[in-house]
Steps between C-alpha positions, in 0.01 A plus 500: 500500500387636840374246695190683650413660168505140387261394736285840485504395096352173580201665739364722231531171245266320756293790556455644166625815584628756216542165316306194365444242819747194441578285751770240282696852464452642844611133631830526330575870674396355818778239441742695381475701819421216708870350382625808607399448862150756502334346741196600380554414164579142650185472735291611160672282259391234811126598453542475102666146540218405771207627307643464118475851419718562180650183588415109567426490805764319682496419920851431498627783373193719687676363822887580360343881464345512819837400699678729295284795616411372825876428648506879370248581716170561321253433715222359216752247365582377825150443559451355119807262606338414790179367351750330187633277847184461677316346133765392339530720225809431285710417822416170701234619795725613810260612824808591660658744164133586513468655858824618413408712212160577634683667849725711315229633299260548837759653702525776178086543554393266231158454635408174321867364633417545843196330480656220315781546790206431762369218311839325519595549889109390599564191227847453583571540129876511431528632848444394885151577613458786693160663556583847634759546260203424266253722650766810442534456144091401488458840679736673273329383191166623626578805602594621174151318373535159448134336544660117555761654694226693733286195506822290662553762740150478587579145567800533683347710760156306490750167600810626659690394233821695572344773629290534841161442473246760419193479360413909467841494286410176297114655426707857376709258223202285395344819396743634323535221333111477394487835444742465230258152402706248646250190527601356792542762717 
């Protein structure tokens, strides 16, 4: 079969669409694409191993998915693989394959990856500590509306933490922040 009609067979299974929602069948198309090197198929088949949709939910094979689809590319797996390293889902916890993962995600936009990029370089997670290389991916995360992201930048500039200090710039992030309910800001 065609691989992305395989794949496209096992959306409408998951969806219900033009036929009967079932997620054991749509699984199996995902894999058979997913085999086939789909990288979609393989991030999805990821999610149905990670959640147990149409399958047992399995970490282990959740975080063989996610590499497949992430060392294609795909920005969500490599993100997915990230957090599999950074909790220890079905791989033993890495900080290091974690940053990893969470970078190459980040530098493809993946908002929640660069603030999970941040967190690591202010933490020194997997990576050396550096605080205005942590403040750029903070401030990348919050411009495209992250609320934590805008309340760290807030922080940054409040501090100097990697950034000079300004406290007209740090008041602009904490309400951005609250004004999308962020409690601390």
């Amino acid at each position: 079969g065609h691989v992305e009609a395989q794949f496209n067979v096992g959306v409408c299974l998951v969806k219900g669409s033009g036929v009967v929602a079932d997620e054991a069948e749509a699984a199996k198309w995902f894999r058979a694409a997913a085999e086939r090197g789909h990288g979609k198929a393989q991030f999805t088949l990821g999610l149905c191993f990670r959640k147990g949709c149409g399958v047992v939910a399995d970490n282990s094979e959740a975080a063989k998915w996610f590499r497949a689809a992430a060392e294609q590319g795909h920005a969500e797996a490599q993100f997915n693989l990230g957090l599999c390293f950074h909790h220890g889902y079905g791989v033993l916890a890495n900080e290091a394959e974690a940053a990893k993962w969470f970078r190459a995600a980040a530098e493809q936009g993946h908002v929640e990856a660069q603030f999970n990029v941040g967190v690591c370089l202010v933490k020194g997670s997997g990576v050396v500590a550096d605080e205005a290389e942590a403040a750029k991916w903070f401030r990348a995360a919050a411009e495209r509306g992250h609320a934590e992201a805008q309340f760290n930048v807030g922080v940054c500039y409040l501090f100097g933490e990697g950034v000079v200090a300004d406290k007209a710039e740090a008041a602009r992030w904490f309400r951005a922040a609250a004004e999308q309910g962020h409690v601390e800001a």
